[in-house]
C-alpha positions as CSV (number, residue, x, y, z in Angstrom):
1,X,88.2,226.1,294.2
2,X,89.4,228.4,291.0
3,X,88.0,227.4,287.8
4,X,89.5,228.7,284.5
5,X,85.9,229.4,283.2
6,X,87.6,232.6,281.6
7,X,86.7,233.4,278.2
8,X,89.5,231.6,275.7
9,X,90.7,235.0,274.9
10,X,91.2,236.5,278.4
11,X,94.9,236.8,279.5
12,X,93.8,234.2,282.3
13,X,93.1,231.7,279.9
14,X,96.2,231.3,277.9
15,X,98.8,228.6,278.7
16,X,102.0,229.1,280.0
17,X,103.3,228.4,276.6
18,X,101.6,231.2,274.6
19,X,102.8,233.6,276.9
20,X,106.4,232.6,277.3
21,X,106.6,232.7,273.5
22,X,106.1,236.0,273.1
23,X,109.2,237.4,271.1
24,X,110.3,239.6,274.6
25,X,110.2,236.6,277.0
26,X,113.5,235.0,278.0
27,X,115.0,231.7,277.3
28,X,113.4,228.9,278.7
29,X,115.7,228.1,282.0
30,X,113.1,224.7,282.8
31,X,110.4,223.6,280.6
32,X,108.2,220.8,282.4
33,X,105.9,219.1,280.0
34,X,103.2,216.6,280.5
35,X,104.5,215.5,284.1
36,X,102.7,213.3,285.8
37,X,103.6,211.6,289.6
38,X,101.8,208.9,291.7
39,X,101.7,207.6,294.8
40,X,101.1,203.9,294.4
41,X,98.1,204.5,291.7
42,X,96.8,207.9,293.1
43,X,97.8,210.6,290.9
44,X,99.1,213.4,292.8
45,X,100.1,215.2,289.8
46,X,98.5,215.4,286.6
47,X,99.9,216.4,283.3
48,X,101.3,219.9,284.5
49,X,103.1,222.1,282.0
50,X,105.1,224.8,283.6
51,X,108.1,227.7,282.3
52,X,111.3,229.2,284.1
53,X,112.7,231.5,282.0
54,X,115.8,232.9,282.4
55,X,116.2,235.8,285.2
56,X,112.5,235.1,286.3
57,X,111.1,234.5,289.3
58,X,107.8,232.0,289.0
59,X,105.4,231.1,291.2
60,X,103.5,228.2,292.3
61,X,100.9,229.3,294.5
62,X,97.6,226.9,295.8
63,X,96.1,225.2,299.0
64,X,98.1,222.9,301.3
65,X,97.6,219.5,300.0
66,X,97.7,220.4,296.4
67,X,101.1,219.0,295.2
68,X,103.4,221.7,295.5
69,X,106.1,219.8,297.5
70,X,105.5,216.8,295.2
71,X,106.3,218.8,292.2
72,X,109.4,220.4,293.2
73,X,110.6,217.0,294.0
74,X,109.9,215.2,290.8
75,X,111.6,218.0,289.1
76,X,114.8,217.6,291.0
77,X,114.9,213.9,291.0
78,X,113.4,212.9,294.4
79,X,110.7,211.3,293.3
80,X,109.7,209.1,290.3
81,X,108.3,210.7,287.4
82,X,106.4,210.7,283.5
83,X,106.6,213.5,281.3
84,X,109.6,215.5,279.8
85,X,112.0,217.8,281.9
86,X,114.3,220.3,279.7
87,X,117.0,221.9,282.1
88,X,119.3,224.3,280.2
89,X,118.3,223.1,277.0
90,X,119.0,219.1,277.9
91,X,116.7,216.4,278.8
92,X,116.6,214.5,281.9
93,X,114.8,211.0,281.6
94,X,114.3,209.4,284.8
95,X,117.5,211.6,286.4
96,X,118.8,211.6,289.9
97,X,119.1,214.4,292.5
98,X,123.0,214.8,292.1
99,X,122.6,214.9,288.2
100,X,120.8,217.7,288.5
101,X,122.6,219.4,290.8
102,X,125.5,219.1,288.3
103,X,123.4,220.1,285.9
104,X,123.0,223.6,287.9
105,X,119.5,223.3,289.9
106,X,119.1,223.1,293.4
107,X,116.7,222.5,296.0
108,X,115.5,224.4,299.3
109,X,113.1,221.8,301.0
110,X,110.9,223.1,303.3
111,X,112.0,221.8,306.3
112,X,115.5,223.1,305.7
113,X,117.4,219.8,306.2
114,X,120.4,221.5,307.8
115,X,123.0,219.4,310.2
116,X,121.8,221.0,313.8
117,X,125.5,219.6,315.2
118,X,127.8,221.3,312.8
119,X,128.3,225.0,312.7
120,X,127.3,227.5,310.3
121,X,130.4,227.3,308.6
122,X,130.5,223.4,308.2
123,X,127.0,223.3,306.7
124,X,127.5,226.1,303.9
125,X,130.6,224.5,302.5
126,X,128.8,220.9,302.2
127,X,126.8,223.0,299.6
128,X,130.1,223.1,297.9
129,X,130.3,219.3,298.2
130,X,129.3,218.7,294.1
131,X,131.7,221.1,292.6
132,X,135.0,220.5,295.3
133,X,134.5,216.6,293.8
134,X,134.2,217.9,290.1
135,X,137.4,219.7,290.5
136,X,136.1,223.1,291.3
137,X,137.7,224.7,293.9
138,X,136.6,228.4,294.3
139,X,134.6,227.2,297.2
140,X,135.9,230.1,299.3
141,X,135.0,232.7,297.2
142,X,131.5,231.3,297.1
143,X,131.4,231.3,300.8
144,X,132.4,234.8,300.9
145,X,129.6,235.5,298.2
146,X,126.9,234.3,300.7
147,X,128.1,236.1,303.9
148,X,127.9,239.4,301.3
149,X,124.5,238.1,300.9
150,X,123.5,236.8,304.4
151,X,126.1,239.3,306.9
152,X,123.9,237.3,310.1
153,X,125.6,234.4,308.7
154,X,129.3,235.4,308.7
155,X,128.4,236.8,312.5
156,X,127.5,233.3,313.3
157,X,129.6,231.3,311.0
158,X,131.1,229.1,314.7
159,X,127.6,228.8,316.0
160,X,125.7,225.5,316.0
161,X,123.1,225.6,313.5
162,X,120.9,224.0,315.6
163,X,120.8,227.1,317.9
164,X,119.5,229.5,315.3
165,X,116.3,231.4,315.0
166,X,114.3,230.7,312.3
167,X,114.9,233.2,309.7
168,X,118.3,232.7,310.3
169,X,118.1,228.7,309.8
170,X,116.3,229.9,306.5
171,X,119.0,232.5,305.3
172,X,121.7,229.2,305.9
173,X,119.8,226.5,303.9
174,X,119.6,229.4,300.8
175,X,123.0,230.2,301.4
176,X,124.0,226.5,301.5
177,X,122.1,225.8,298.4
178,X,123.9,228.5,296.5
179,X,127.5,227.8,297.6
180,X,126.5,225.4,294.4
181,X,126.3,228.1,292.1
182,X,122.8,227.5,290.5
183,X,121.9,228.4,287.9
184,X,118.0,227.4,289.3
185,X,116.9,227.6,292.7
186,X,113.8,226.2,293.9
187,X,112.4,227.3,296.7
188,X,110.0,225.5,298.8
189,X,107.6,227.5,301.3
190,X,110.9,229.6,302.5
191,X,108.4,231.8,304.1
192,X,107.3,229.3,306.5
193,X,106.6,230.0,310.3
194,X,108.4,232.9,310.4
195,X,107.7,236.1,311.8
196,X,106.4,238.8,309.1
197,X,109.1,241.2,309.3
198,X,111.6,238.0,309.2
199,X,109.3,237.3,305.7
200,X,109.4,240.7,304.5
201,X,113.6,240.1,304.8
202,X,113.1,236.7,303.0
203,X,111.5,238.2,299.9
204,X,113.8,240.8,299.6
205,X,116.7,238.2,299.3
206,X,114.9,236.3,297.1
207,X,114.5,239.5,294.6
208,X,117.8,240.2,295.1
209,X,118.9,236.7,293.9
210,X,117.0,237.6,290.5
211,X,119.0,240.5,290.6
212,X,122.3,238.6,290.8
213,X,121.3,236.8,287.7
214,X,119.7,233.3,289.8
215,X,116.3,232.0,288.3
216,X,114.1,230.8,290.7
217,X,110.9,228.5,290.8
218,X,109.2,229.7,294.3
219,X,106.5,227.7,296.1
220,X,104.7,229.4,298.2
221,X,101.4,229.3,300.4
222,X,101.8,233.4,301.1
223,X,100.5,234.0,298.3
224,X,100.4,238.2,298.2
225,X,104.2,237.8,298.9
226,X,104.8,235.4,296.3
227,X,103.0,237.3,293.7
228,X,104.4,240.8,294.5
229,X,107.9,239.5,293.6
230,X,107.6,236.9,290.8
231,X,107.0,237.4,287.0
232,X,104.6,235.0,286.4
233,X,102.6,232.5,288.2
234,X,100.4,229.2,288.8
235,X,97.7,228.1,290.2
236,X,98.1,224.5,291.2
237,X,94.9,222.6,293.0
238,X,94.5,219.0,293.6
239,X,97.3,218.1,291.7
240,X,96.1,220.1,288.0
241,X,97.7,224.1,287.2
242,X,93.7,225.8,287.0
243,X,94.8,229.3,285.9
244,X,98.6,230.5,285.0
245,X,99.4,234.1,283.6
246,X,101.9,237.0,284.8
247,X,102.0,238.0,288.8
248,X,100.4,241.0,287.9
249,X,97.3,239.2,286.0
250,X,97.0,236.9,289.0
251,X,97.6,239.1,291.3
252,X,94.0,240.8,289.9
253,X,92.1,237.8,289.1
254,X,88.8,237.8,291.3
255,X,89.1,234.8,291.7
256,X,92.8,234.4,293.2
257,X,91.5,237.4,295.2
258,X,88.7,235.7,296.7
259,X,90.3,232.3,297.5
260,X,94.1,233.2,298.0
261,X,94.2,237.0,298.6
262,X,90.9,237.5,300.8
263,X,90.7,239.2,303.9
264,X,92.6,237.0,306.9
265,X,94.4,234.7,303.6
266,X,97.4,234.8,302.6
């Protein structure tokens, strides 16, 4: 297990808040303070303070077990919550999934959720679903945005999602998330069981959603891949962030190396 036994001066040591402070870092995006989540009265997460800025890419890298999924979900509203959430500059006590999805955040869970009867089409433009009610109706410029993105996806857009591979499964529930228009996407293991080419194509998108001015918070187990295309990143064990700091930092951090980017670990 990592330790942050670091000296308090070391670039490993500082807290996510000294170093998105500095005068060149963005506008916080999502500023989690002080959250908390339990399961009956086991804590699963504990007092985690964590930064999106604008135009970044984070990171949330650690073992299986360690709370990732749990955090992403208390963030966006699925599960029950203490601590202080600022999205966009605004508070959200105790908020709902579809408030925040108003609010301009949006979820990719891990397993997708997509409709396996309904074609590729059908299950992009539900993505729309939020903004067609709120009067918004540039949903077919948005879909046209996402087959720029995901071309597979327009080649398929009649096909039953149910019958796709897996990558492709994967490119639909991003695209389905962004017909949305987030301003925040969180990603939740989008790298997993696929093949590593298929991965390789996965991280590209997700730079080039940066790129296209979409902040995202990524969770991921593959952890070299995660790190080679975020900003900055954290370490999250047994419910606690152990060591946060740029991707770079981390990315160099003997002990990172040892436990996450070791020989036969991702």
């Amino acid at each position: 297990m990592l330790n942050s036994h670091t000296p308090p001066d070391s670039p490993m040591n500082r807290t996510s808040a000294d170093a998105l402070a500095h005068p060149s870092a963005p506008r916080d995006l999502l500023r989690v303070t002080n959250l908390h989540v339990a399961y009956d009265k086991i804590e699963a997460i504990s007092g985690i303070n964590l930064r999106v800025g604008e135009g970044q890419i984070v990171t949330v890298i650690g073992p299986n077990g360690a709370g990732k999924t749990t955090l992403l979900a208390a963030i966006m509203g699925v599960l029950p919550s203490r601590g202080e959430i600022v999205f966009d500059g605004h508070p959200h006590v105790h908020a709902e999934i579809e408030e925040m999805v108003a609010a301009g955040m949006n979820l990719v869970p891990e397993k997708r959720e997509l409709f396996a009867e309904m074609s590729v089409e059908d299950n992009l433009m539900l993505g729309a679903f939020h903004r067609y009610r709120s009067g918004q109706r540039d949903h077919h410029a948005s879909l046209q945005e996402v087959y720029e993105l995901f071309p597979r996806l327009r080649e398929r857009r009649t096909q039953l999602s149910g019958t796709l591979s897996g990558g492709e499964r994967q490119m639909l529930a991003v695209g389905r998330a962004l017909m949305a228009k987030p301003k925040l996407l969180m990603l939740d293991e989008p790298s997993l069981g696929l093949a590593p080419r298929i991965v390789r194509e996965v991280f590209h998108i997700v730079a080039e959603l940066r790129r296209r001015g979409v902040s995202i918070l990524l969770i991921e187990q593959n952890a070299r891949a995660a790190l080679q295309v975020a900003d900055y990143a954290y370490v999250l064990e047994t419910g606690a962030i152990t060591i946060d700091g740029s991707a770079a930092d981390i990315a160099r951090d003997k002990r990172v190396i040892d436990v996450y980017l070791g020989l036969g670990k991702h």
